[in-house]
N, C-alpha and C positions, 0 to 999 in steps of 0.2 A: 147879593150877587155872589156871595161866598168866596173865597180864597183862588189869587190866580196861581197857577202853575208858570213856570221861569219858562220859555222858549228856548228852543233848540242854540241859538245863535247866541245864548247870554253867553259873558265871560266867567272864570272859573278862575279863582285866586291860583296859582300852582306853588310848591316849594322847588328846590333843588336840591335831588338826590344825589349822594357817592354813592360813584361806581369806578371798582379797582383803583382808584386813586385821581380819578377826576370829578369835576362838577360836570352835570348831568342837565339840564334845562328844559323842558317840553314846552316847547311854545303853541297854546291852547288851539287846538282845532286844527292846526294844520299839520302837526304829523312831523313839525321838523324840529332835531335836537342839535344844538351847537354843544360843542367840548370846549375845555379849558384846562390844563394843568396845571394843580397846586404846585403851589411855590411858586407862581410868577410865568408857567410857563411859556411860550407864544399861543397866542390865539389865533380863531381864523378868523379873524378880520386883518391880519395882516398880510394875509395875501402872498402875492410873490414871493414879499420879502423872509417870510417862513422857513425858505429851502436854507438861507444862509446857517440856520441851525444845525443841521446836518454832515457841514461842513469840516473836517479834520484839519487840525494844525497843521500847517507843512515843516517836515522832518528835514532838518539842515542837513545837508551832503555835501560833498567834494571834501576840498585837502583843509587840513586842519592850518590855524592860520598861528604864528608864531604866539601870540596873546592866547591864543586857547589850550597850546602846548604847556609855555607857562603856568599858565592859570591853574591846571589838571595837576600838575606836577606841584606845585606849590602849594595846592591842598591839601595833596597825599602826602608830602614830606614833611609837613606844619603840624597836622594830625600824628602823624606818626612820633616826630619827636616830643610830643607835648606828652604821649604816651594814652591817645586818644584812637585805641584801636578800632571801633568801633567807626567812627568819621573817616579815619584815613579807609577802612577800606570800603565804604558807602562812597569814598573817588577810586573806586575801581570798577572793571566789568564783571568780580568774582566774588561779592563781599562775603557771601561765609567761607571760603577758602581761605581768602586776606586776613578775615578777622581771626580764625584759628590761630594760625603763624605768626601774626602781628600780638596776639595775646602772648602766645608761648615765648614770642621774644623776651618779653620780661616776666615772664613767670617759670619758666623752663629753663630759659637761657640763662636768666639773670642778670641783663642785660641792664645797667642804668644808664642816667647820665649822659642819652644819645644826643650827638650834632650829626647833623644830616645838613651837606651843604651841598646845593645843588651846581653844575659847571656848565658850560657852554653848550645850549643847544645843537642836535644837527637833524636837522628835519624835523620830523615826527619823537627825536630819541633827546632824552638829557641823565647825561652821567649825573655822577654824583656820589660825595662821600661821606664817607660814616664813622664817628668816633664816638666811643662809650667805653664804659667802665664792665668789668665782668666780676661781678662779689658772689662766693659762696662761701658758707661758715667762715667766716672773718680771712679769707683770701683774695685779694683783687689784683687785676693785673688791667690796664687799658687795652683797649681792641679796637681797630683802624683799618680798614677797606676801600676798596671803591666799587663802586655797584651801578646801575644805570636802571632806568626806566622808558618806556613808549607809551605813548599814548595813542586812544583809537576815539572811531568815533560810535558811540550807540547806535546801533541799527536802527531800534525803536522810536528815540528823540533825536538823536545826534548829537547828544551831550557827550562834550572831552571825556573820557577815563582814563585811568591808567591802568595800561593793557597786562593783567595781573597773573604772573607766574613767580612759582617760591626766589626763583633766581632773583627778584627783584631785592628780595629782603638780604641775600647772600647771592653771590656768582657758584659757590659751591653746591647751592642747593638743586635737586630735581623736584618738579612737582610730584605733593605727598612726603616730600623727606620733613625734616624739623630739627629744631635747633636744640640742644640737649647742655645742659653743667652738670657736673657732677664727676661721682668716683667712676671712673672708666670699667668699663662692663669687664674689658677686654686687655690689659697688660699690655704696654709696650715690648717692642723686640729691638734690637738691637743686629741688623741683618750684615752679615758679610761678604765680601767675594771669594771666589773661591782660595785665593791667597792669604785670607785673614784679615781685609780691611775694611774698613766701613763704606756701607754704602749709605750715601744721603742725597738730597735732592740738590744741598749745595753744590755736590761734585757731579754727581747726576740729575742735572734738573726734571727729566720725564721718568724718570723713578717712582715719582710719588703712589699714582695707581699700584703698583707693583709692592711698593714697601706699606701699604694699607692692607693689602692682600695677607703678605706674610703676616702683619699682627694679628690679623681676624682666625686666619689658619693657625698661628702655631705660638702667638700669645699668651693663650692659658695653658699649653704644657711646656714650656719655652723657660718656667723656672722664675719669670717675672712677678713685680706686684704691681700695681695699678694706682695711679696716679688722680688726680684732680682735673678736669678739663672741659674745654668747650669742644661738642665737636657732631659733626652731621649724623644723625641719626636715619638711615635710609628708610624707605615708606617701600609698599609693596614692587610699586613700574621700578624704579630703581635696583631691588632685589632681583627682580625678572629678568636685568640686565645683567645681572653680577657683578654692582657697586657696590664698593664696600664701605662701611662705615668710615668717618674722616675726622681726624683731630683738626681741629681751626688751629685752640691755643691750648696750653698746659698751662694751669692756677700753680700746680704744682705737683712736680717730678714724681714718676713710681720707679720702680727697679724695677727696668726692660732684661730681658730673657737674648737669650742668643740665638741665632738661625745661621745657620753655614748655606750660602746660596753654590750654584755650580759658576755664577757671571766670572766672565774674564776681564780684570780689570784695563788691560790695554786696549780687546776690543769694545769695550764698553763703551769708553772716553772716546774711540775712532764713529758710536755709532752716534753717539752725542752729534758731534762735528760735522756729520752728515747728514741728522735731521733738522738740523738748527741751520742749513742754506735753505731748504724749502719748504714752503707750506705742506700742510697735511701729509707730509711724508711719518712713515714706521718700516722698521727693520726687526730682523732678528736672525740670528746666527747663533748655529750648534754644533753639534758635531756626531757625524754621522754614527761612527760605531757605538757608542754610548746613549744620543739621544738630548747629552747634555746641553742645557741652552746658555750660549755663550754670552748674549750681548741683548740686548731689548730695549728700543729706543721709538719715541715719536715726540713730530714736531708739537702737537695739540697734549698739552702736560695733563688735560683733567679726565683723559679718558684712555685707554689702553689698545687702541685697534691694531698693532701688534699682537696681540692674544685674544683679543676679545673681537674687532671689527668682523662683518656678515658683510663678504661683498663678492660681486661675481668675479673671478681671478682671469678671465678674458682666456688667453693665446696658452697662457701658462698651466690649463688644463689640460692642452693637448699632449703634457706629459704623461698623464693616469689613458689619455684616448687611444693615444700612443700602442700603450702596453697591451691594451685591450684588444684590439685591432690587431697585431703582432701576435697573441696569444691564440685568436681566431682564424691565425691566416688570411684575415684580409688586408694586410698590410706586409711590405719587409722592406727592412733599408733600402738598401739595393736594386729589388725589381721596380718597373714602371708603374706606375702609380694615375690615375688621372686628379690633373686641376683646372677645370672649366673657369669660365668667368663665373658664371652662375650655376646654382643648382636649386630646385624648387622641392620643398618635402613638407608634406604637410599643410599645404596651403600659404606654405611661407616661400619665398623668392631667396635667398642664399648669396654674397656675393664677397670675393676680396678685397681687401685694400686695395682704393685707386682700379677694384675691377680687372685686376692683372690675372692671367691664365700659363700654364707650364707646359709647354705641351711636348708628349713624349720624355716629360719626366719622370724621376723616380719618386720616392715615396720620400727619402732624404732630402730631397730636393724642396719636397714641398714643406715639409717640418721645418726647414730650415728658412726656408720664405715665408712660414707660419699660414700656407693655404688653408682657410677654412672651407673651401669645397671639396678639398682634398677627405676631409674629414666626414662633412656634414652627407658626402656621394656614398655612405656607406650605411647610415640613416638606416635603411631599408633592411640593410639583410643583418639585423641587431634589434637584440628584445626590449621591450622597455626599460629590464631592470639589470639590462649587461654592465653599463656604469656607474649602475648604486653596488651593485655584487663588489667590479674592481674595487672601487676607490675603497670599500670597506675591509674586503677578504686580503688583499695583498699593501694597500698603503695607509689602512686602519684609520682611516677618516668615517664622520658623520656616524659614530656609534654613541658618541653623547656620553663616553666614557674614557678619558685622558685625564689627569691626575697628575697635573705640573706641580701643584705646588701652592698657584693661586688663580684666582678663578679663570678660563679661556673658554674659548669657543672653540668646538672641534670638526669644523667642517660640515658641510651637506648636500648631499647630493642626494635628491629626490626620483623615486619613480616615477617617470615623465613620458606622456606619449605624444605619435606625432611631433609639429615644429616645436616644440620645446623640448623635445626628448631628441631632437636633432641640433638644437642651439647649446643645450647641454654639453655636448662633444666638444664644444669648440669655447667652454666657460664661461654659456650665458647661460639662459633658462631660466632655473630656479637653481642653480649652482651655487651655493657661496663659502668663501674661504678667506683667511686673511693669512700676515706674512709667516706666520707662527707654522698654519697649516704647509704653507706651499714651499715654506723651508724645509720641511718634512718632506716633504715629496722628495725632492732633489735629495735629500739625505737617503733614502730609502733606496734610491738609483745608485747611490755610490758606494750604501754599503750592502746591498743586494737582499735587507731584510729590513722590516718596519723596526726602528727603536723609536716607543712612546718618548717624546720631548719631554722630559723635567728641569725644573728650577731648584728643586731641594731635594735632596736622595730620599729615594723612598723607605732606607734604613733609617732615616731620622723617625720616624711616624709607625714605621710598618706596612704604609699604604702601598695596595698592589695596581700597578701598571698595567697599559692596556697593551695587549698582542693582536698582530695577525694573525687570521686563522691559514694563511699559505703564502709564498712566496714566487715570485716569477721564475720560469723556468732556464735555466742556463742562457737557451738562442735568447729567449728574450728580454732578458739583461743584458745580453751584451748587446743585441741589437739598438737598445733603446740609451746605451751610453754613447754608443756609437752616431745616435742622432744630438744628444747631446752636444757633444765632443764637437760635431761638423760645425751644429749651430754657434757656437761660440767662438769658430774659427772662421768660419765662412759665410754665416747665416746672419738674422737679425739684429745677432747679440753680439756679432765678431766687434763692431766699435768700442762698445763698452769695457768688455772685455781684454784689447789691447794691451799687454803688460802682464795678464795674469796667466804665468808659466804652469808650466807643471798636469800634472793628472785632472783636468777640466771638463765641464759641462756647465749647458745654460740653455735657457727658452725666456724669450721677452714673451710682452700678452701685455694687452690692451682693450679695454672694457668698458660698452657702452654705457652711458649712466641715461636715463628720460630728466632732462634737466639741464642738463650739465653740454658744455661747447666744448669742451675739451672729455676724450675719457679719461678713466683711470689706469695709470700706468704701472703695469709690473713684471717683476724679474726674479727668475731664481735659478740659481747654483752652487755650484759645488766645486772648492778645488783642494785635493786630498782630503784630511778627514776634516773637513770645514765647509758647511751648506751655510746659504745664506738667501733669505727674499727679502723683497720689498714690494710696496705701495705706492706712488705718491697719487694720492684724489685729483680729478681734473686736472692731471698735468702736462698729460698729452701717452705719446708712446710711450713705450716699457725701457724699449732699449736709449729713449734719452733722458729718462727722467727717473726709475727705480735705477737702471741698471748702473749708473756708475758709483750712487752708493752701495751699493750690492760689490761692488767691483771693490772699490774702496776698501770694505772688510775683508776683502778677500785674498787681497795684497796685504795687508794689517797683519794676518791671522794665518793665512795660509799655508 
């Protein structure tokens, strides 16, 4: 019968093939493969229940609960002081920033020997303080702070951190700056007032920025030698800003060099007095025909906005809009003037405080009521760059070139078109100036020509000062004191002002901030050869909140 052949329908041993990473099965004849993933994966025989695979952890949200504060905080401070920089800052949300810093603490710094004790939660925050040792070639001195931390929660898990800026490590630090021992780059000075005496932060506690200034500037020709110390090493954003380097502590004394400042020591101590009642308040006071700057004070000790602050100066630019206006004949003391409730330019709506209107007023009138549609109605028949020209050619703002002494900010006034080239007039927009600038101004009105502001003669260095390229013409100088003068007597600023005799001028101003329930309030004048502005952040009006320190110095000094 000979050999049968298999029929169609026999079965066929099969194996199981990999493919990409699964088991592979051909179940004989019929065409169908089931899968499997190595390792244990789910198969399809479980059905339904399969999809739960797919399923993502859910990420813990809302407020952090007093245990998870803790918890976060007690990681990073336990790491830290065991000198385990690595762990402490794997409890943060920045770890290679942390661990930089937290290395350089003790490798840079030299920092031993830390206790880090943590204080009383408040919310999300827990202070906390710091004592260590600081040894460089056989010098030690201890070093003691208080510092604080926050915690946040991971977006990704919502695992506690601790919410990681250099500050955490020092209150002195910016992010990017770092902590430095050693022989000081930079000589101490030894700075004085103009009378011969020391100045320090004991006797002038908001000094500090100011007297870090002078050793950066005039340290290495100043005659000094340099000392042994711990102290902030600025990183670029910092430099941007014009922070200067900071001593913490001295290991050990150099021989500081001398600096002869122009400060007056009476009104110094008067501006002291009157940053130290209010918040976020600065001052500063000069004197007009010289430029010399008298007094320089603010409530906030770690940063200088006295000299340095970029803020919009509100009502108190209406003294450079003033002049500008008066120069074009679209303005004069005297004649009538319009102050609508509203005025619309640029697609912007325009309005005064409380919506108040002047009607058949003069142009005085409204300066002196601080109308800003008196201002903004004029919008139109003025170029874009008529208020960068003034404020640069006649009261030498926003050239990016003033040479006090130590580092400032010198005002800016931007080419602006449309509603911002109309909110400009009236010291919003993109306008920004601090007290340093707007004391200028006012000085500039009384002594009828720009004097660049300095702190130290520019015969000590040789450094050349900045100029006007012109000056306002006779009418209007006197026009523009004449609005002054009213204002101070009659206008915004007559309260504040009360008591300060003699040859006078003033303009309050007040500045919206996006943020902030209250603006910022400011004032500046002048009585004989003595200008003076001020600041205070969210404090309200000019004339209740700058102006009576402003007033203050001016009785002081005047």
């Amino acid at each position: 019968m000979g050999n049968r052949r298999r029929v169609a329908g026999e079965r066929r041993k099969t194996r199981p093939a990999v493919i990409g990473g699964m088991i592979a099965v051909v179940v004989g004849g019929a065409g169908v493969v089931g899968y499997a993933l190595l390792g244990g994966g789910a198969a399809a025989e479980n059905g339904p229940h399969s999809a739960a695979v797919d399923q993502k952890p859910k990420v813990k949200t809302g407020p952090l609960s007093a245990a998870e504060v803790m918890g976060a905080a007690r990681a990073f401070l336990t790491a830290w002081q065991s000198g385990q920089a690595g762990k402490a800052a794997a409890a943060t949300d920045d770890p290679a920033a942390a661990k930089a810093l937290l290395t350089g603490y003790t490798k840079d710094a030299h920092v031993k020997d830390v206790t880090l004790t943590p204080g009383t939660r408040t919310g999300d925050k827990v202070p906390f303080s710091v004592k260590g040792t600081v040894s460089y070639r056989k010098v030690s001195k201890p070093l003691a702070y208080d510092s604080a931390l926050t915690v946040v929660r991971r977006p990704s898990d919502g695992k506690p951190l601790v919410d990681w800026h250099a500050f955490v490590v020092h209150p002195d630090l910016t992010d990017g700056d770092k902590l430095v021992t050693g022989e000081a780059g930079t000589p101490p000075v030894k700075a004085l007032d103009r009378d011969g005496g020391e100045l320090t932060t004991a006797r002038y506690p908001s000094l500090g920025p100011v007297l870090d200034g002078l050793r950066e500037k005039y340290g290495k020709s100043a005659g000094g030698r340099a000392g042994i110390e711990l102290r902030v090493v600025r990183g670029k954003a910092a430099a941007a800003r014009k922070l200067s380097d900071k001593t913490l502590l001295e290991l050990s004394q150099g021989t500081p060099g001398t600096v002869k400042t122009t400060l007056d020591p009476t009104l110094q101590a008067a501006a002291e007095r009157q940053v130290a009642q209010r918040a976020r308040a600065s001052v500063v006071a000069l004197r007009p025909s010289t430029g010399e700057i008298l007094a320089v004070a603010n409530s906030s000790k770690g940063f200088n906005t006295a000299f340095q602050g970029s803020l919009a100066p509100g009502s108190t630019m209406k003294v450079i809009t003033s002049s500008l206006l008066i120069d074009k004949g679209l303005a004069s003391a005297d004649k009538p003037h319009p102050c609508p409730k509203y005025f619309s330019y640029g697609g912007w709506k325009f309005q005064n405080d409380d919506k108040f209107q002047i009607k058949g007023g003069t142009f005085k009138a409204s300066f002196a009521r601080s109308c800003n549609t008196a201002f903004i109605s004029q919008a139109p028949k003025l170029r874009n760059d008529d208020l960068t020209k003034q404020a640069r050619q006649v009261f030498g703002l926003g050239g990016n070139n003033w040479s006090v002494g130590v580092p400032s900010f010198d005002g800016a006034v931007p080419v602006q078109s449309a509603a911002p080239m109309a909110a400009s007039l009236i010291g919003q927009g993109g306008v920004r100036m601090n007290p340093l600038n707007m004391a200028s101004v006012a000085a500039t009105v009384r002594a009828g020509v720009f004097h660049q502001p300095y702190l130290v003669s520019p015969k000590v260095d040789g450094r050349t000062l900045a100029t006007a390229s012109r000056t306002l013409s006779a009418t209007t100088l006197s026009q523009l004191r004449e609005l002054m003068s009213y204002t101070a007597a009659y206008g915004t600023a007559a309260e504040a002002m009360a008591g300060v005799s003699g040859d006078v001028g003033a303009k309050t101003g007040s500045a919206e901030v996006d943020g902030q329930k209250k603006p910022n309030g400011w004032f500046t004048a002048y009585r004989g050869d003595l200008a003076a502005a001020g600041v205070v952040q969210a404090g309200g009006h000019g004339g209740d909140t700058a102006g009576p320190i402003v007033a203050a110095l001016l009785k002081t000094g005047g």
